[in-house]
HTML snippet that shows the backbone in 3Dmol.js (N, CA, C, O; Angstrom):
<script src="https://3Dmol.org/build/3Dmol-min.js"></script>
<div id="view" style="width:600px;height:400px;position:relative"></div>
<script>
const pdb = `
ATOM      1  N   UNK A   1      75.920  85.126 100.158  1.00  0.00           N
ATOM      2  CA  UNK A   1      75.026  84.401 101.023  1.00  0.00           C
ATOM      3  C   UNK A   1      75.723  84.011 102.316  1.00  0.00           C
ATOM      4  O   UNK A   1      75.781  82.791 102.474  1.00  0.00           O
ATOM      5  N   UNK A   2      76.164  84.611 103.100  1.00  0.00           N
ATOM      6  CA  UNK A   2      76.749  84.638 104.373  1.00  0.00           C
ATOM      7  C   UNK A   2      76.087  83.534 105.050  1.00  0.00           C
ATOM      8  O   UNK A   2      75.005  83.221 104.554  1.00  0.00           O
ATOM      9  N   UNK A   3      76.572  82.692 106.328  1.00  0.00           N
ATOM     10  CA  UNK A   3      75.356  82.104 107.014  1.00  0.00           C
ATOM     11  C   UNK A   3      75.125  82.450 108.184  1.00  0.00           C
ATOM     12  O   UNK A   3      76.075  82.979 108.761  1.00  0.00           O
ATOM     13  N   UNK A   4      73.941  82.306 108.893  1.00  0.00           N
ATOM     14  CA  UNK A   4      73.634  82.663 110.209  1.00  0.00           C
ATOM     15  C   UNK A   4      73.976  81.866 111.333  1.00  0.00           C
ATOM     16  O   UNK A   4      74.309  82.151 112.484  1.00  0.00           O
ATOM     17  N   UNK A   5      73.804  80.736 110.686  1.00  0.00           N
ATOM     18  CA  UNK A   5      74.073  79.211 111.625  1.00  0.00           C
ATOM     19  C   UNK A   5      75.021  78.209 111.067  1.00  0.00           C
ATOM     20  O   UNK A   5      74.838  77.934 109.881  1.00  0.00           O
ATOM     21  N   UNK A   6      75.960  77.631 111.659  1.00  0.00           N
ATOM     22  CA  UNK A   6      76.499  76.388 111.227  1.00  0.00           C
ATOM     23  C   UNK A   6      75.468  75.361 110.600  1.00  0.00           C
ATOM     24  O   UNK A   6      75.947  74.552 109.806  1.00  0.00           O
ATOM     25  N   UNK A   7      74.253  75.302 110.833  1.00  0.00           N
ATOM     26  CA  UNK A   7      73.911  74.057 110.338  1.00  0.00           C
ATOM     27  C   UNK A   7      73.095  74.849 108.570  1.00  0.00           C
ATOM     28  O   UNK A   7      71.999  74.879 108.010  1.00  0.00           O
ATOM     29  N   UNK A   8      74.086  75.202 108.408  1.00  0.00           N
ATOM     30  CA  UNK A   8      73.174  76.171 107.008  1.00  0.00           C
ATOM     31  C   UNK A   8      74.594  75.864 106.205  1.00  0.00           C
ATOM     32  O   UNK A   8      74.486  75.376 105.080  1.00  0.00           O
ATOM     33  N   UNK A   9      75.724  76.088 106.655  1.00  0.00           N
ATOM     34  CA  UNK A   9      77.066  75.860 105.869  1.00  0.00           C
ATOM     35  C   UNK A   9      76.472  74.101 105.113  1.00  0.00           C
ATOM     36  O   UNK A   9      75.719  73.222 105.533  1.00  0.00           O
ATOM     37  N   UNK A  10      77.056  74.223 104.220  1.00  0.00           N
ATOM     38  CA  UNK A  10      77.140  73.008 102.950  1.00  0.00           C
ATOM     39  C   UNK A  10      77.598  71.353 103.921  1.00  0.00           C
ATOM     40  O   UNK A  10      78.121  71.041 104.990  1.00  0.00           O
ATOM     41  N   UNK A  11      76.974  70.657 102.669  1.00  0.00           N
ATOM     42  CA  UNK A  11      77.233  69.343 103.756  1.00  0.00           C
ATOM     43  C   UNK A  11      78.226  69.053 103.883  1.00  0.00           C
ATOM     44  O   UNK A  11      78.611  68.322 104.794  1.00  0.00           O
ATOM     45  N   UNK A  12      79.489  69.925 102.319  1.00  0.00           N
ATOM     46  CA  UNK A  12      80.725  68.929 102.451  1.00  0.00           C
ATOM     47  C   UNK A  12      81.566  69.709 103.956  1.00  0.00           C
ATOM     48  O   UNK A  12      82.680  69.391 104.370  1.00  0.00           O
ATOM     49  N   UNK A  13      80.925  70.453 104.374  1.00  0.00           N
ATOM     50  CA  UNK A  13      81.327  70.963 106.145  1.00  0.00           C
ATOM     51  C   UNK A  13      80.886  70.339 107.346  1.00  0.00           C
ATOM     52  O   UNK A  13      81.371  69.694 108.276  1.00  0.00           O
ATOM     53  N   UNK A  14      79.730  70.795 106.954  1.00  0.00           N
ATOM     54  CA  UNK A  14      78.936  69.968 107.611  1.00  0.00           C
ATOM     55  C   UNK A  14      79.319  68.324 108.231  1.00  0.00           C
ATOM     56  O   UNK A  14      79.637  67.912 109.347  1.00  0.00           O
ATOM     57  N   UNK A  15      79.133  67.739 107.054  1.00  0.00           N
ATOM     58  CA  UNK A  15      79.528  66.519 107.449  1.00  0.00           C
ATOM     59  C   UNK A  15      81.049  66.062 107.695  1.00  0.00           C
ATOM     60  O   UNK A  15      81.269  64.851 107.668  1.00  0.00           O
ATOM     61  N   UNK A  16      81.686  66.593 107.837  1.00  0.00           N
ATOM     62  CA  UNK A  16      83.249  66.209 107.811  1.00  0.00           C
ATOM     63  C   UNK A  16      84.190  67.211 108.821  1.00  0.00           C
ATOM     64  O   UNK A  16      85.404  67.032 108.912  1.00  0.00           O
ATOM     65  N   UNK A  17      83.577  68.139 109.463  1.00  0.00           N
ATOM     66  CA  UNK A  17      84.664  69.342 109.938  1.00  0.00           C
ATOM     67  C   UNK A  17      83.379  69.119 111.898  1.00  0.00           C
ATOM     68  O   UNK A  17      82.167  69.102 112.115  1.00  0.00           O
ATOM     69  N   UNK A  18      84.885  68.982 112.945  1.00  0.00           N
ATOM     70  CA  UNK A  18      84.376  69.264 113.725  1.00  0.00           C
ATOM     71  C   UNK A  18      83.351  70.536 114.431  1.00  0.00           C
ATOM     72  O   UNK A  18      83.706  71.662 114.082  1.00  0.00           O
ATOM     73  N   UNK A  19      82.425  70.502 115.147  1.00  0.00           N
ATOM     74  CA  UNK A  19      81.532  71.609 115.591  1.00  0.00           C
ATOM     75  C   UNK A  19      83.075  73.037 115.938  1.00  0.00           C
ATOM     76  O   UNK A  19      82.865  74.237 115.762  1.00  0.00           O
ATOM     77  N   UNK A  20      83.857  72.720 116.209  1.00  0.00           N
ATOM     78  CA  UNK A  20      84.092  74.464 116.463  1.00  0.00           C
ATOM     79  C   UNK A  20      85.235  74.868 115.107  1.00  0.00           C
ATOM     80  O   UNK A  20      85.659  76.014 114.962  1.00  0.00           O
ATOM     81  N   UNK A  21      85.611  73.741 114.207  1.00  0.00           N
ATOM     82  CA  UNK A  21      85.912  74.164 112.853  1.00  0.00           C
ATOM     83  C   UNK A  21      84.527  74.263 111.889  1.00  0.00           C
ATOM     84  O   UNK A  21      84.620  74.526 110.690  1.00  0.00           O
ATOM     85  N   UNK A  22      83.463  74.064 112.438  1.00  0.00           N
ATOM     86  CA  UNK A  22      82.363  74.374 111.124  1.00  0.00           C
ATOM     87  C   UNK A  22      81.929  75.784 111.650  1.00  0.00           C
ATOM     88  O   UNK A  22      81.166  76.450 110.951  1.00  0.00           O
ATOM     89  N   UNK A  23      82.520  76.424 113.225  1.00  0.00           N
ATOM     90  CA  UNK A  23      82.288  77.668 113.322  1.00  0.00           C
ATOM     91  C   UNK A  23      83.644  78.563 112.639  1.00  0.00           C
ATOM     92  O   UNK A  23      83.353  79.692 112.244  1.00  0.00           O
ATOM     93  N   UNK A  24      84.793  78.215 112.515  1.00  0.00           N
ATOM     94  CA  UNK A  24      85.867  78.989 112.011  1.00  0.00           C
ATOM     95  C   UNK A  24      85.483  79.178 110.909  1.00  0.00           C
ATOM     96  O   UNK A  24      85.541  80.325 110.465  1.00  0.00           O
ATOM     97  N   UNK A  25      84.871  77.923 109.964  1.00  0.00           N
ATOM     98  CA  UNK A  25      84.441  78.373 108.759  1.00  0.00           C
ATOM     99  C   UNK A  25      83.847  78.768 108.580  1.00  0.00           C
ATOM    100  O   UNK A  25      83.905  79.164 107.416  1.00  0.00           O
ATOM    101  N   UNK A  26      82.660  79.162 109.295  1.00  0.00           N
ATOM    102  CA  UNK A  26      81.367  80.289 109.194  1.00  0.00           C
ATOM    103  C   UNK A  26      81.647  81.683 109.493  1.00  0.00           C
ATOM    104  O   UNK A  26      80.923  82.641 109.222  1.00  0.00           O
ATOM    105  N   UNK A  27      82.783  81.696 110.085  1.00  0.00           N
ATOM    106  CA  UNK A  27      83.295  83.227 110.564  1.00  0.00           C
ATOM    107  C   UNK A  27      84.409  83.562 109.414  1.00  0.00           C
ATOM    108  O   UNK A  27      84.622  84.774 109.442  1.00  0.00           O
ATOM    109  N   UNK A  28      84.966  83.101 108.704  1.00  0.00           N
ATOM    110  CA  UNK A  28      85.830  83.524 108.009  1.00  0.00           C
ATOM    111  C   UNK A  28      85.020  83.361 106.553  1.00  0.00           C
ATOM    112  O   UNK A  28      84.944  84.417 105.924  1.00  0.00           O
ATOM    113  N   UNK A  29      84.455  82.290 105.978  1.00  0.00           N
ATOM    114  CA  UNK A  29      83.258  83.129 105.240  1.00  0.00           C
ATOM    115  C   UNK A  29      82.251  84.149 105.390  1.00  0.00           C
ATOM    116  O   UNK A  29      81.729  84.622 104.381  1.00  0.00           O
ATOM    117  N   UNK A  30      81.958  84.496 106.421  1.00  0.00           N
ATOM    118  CA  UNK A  30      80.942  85.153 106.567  1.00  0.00           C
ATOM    119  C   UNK A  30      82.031  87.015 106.381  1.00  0.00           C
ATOM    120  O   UNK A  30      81.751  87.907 105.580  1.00  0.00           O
ATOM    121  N   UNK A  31      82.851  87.026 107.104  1.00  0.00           N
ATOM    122  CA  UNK A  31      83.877  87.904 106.769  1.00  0.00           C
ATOM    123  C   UNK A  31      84.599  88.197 105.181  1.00  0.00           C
ATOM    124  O   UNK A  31      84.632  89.297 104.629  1.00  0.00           O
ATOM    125  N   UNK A  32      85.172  86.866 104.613  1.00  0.00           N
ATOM    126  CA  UNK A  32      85.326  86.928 103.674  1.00  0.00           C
ATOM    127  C   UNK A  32      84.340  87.278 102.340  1.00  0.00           C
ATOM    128  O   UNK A  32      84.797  87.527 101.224  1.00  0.00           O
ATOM    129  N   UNK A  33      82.923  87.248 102.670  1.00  0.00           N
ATOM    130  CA  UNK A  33      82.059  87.596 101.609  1.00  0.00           C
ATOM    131  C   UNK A  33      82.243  88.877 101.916  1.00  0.00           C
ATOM    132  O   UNK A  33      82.732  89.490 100.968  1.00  0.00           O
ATOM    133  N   UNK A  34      82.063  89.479 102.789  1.00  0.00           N
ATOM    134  CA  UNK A  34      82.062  91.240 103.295  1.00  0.00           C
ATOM    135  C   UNK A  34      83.463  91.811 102.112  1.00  0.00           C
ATOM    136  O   UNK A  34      83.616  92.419 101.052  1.00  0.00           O
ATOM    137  N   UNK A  35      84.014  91.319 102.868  1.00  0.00           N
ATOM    138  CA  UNK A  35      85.504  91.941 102.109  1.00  0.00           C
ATOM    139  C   UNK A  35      85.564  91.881 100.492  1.00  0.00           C
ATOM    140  O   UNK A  35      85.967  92.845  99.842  1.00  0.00           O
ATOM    141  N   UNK A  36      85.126  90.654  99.885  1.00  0.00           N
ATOM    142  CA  UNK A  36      85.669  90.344  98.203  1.00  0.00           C
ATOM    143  C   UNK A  36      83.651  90.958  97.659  1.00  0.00           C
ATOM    144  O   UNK A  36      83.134  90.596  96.602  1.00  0.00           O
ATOM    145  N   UNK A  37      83.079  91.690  98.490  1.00  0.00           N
ATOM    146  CA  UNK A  37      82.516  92.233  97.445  1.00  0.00           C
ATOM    147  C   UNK A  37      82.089  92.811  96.320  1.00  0.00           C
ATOM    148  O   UNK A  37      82.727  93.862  96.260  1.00  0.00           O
ATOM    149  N   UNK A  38      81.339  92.736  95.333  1.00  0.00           N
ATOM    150  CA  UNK A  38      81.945  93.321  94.185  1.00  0.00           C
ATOM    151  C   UNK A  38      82.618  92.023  93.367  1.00  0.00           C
ATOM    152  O   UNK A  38      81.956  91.960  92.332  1.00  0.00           O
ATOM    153  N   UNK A  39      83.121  91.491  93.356  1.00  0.00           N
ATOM    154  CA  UNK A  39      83.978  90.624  93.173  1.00  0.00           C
ATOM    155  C   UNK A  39      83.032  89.338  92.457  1.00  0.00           C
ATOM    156  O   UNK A  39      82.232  88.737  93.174  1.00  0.00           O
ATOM    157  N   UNK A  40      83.206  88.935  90.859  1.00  0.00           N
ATOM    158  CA  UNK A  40      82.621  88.074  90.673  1.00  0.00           C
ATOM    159  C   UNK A  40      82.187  86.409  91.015  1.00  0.00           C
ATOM    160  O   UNK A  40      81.174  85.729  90.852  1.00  0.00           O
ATOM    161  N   UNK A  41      83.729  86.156  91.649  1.00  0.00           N
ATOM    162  CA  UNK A  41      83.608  84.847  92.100  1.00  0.00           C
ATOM    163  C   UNK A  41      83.874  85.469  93.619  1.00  0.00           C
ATOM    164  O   UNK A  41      84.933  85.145  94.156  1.00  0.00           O
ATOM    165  N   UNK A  42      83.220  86.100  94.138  1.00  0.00           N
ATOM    166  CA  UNK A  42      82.919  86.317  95.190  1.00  0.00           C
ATOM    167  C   UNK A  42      82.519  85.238  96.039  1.00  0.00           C
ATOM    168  O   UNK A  42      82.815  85.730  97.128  1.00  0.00           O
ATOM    169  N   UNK A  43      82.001  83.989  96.322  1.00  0.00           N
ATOM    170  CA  UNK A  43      81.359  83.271  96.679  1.00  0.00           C
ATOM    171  C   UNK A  43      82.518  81.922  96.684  1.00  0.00           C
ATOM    172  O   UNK A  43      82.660  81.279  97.725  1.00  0.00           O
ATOM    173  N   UNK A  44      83.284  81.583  95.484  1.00  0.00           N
ATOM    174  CA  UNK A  44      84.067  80.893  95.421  1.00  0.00           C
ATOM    175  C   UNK A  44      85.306  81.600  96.061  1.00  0.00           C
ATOM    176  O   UNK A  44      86.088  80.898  95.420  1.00  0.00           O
ATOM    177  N   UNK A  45      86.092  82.358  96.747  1.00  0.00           N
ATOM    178  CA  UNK A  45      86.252  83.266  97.098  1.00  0.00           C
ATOM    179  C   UNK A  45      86.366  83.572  98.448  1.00  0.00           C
ATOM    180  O   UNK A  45      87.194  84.335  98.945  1.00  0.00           O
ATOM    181  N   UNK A  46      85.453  82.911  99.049  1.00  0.00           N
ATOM    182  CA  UNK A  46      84.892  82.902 100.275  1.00  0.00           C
ATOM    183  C   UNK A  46      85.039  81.725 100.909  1.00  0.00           C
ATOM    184  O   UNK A  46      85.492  81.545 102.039  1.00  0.00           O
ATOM    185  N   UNK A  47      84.524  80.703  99.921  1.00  0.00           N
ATOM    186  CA  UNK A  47      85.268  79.490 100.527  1.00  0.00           C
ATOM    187  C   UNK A  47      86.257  79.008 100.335  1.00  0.00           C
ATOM    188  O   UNK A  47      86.599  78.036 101.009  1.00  0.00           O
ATOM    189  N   UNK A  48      87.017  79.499  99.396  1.00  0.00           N
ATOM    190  CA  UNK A  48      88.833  79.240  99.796  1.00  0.00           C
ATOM    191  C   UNK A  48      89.028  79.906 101.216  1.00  0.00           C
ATOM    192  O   UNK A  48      89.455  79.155 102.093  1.00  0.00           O
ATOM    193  N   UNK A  49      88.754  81.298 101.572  1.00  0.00           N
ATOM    194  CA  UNK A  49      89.390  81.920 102.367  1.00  0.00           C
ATOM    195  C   UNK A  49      88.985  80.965 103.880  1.00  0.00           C
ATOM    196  O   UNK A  49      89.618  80.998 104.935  1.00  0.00           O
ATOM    197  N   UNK A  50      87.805  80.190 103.591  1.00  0.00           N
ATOM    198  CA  UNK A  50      86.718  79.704 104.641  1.00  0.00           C
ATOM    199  C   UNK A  50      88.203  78.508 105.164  1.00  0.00           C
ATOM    200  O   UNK A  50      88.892  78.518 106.184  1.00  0.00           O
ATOM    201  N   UNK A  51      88.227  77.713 104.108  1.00  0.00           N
ATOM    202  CA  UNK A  51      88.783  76.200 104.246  1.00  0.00           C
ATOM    203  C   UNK A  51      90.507  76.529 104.863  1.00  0.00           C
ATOM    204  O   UNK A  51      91.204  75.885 105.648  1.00  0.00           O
ATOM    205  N   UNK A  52      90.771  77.845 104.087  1.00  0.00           N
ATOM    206  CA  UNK A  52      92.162  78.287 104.482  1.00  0.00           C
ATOM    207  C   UNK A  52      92.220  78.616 106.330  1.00  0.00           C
ATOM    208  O   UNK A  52      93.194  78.489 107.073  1.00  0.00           O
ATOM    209  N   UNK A  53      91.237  78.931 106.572  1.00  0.00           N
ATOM    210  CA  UNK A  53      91.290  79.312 108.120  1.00  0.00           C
ATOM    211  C   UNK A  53      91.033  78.407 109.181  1.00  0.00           C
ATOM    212  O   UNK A  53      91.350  78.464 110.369  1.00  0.00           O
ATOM    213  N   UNK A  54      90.241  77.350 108.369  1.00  0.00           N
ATOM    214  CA  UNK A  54      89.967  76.193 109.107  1.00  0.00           C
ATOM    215  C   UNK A  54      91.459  75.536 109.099  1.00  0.00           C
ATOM    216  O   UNK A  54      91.934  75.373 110.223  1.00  0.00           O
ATOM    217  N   UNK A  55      92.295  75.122 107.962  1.00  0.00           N
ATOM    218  CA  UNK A  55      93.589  74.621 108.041  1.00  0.00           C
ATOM    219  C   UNK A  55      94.645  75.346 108.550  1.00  0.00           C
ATOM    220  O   UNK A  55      95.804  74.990 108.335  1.00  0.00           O
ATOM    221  N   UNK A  56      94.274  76.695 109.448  1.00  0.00           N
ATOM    222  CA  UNK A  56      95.237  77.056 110.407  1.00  0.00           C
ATOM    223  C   UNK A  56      94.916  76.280 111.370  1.00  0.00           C
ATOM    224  O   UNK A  56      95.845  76.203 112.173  1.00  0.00           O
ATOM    225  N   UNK A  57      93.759  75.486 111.745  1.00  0.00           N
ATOM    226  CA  UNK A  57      93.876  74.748 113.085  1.00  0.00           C
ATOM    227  C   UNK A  57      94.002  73.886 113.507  1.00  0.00           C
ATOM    228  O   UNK A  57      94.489  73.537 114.582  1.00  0.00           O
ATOM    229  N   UNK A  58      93.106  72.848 111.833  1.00  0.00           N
ATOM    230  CA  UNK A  58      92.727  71.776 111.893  1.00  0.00           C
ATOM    231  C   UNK A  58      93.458  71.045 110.590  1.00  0.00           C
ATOM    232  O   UNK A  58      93.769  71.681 109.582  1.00  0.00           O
ATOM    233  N   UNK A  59      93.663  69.776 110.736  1.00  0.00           N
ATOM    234  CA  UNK A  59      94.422  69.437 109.582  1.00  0.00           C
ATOM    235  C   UNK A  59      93.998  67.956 109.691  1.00  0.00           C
ATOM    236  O   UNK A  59      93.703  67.519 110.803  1.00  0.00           O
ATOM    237  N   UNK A  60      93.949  67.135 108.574  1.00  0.00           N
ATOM    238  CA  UNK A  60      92.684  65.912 108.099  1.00  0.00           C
ATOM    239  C   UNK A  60      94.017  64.875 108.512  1.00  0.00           C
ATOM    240  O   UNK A  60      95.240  64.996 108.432  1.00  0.00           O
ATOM    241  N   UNK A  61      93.233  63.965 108.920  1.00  0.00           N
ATOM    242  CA  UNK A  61      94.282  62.811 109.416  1.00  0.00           C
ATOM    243  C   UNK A  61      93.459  61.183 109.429  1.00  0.00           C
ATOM    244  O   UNK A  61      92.937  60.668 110.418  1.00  0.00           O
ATOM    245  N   UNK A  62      93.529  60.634 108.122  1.00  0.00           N
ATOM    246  CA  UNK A  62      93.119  59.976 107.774  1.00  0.00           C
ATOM    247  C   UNK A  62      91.998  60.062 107.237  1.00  0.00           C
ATOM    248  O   UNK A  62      92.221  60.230 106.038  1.00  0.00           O
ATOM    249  N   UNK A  63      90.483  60.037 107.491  1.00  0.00           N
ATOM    250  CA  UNK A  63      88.934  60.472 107.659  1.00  0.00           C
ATOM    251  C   UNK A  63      88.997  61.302 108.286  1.00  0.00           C
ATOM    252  O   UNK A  63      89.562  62.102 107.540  1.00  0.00           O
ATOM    253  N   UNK A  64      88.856  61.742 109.084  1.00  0.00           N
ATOM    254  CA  UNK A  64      89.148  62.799 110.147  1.00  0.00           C
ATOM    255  C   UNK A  64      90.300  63.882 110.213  1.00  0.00           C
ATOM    256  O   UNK A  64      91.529  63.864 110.289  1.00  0.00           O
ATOM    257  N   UNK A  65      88.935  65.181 110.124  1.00  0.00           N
ATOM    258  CA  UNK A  65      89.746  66.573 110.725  1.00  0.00           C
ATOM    259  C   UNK A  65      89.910  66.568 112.346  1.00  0.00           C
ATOM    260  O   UNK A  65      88.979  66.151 113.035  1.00  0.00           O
ATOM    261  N   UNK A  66      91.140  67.050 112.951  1.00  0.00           N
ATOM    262  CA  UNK A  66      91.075  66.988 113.710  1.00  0.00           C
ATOM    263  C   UNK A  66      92.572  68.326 114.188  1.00  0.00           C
ATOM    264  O   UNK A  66      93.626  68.464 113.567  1.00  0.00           O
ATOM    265  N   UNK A  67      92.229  68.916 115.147  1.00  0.00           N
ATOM    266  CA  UNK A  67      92.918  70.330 115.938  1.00  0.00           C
ATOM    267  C   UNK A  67      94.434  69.760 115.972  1.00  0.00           C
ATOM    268  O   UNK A  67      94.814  68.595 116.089  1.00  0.00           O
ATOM    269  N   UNK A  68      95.289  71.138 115.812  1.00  0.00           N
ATOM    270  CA  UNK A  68      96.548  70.348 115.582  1.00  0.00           C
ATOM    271  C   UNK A  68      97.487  70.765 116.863  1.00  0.00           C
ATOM    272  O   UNK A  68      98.614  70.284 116.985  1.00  0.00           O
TER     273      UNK A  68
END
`;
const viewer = $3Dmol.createViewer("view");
viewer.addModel(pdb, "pdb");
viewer.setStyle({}, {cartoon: {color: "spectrum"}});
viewer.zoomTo();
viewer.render();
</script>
């Protein structure tokens, strides 16, 4: 289930990850489902690879994600 839009990603993104980390994570899931197809936890899968790409940029500092 790839998404089209950031505001379609899950709330725990949604609500907690700045607007251009809730796009890193939409691009690296949306990629990562392509790739682990086939793949049963395909989906779980996707959002490791999602959260992993977001923490190349962004890293949580207190409440807040924020660019490093």
């Amino acid at each position: 289930m790839p998404y089209d839009r950031i505001d379609q990603l899950p709330d725990s993104v949604r609500n907690h990850l700045p607007t251009e980390a809730q796009q890193i994570y939409k691009e690296a899931f949306n990629h990562a489902w392509e790739e682990y197809s086939g793949q049963d936890d395909r989906e779980a899968t996707a959002h490791k690879v999602a959260w992993s790409a977001v923490k190349k940029k962004y890293h949580k500092q207190g409440d807040k994600w924020v660019a490093k």
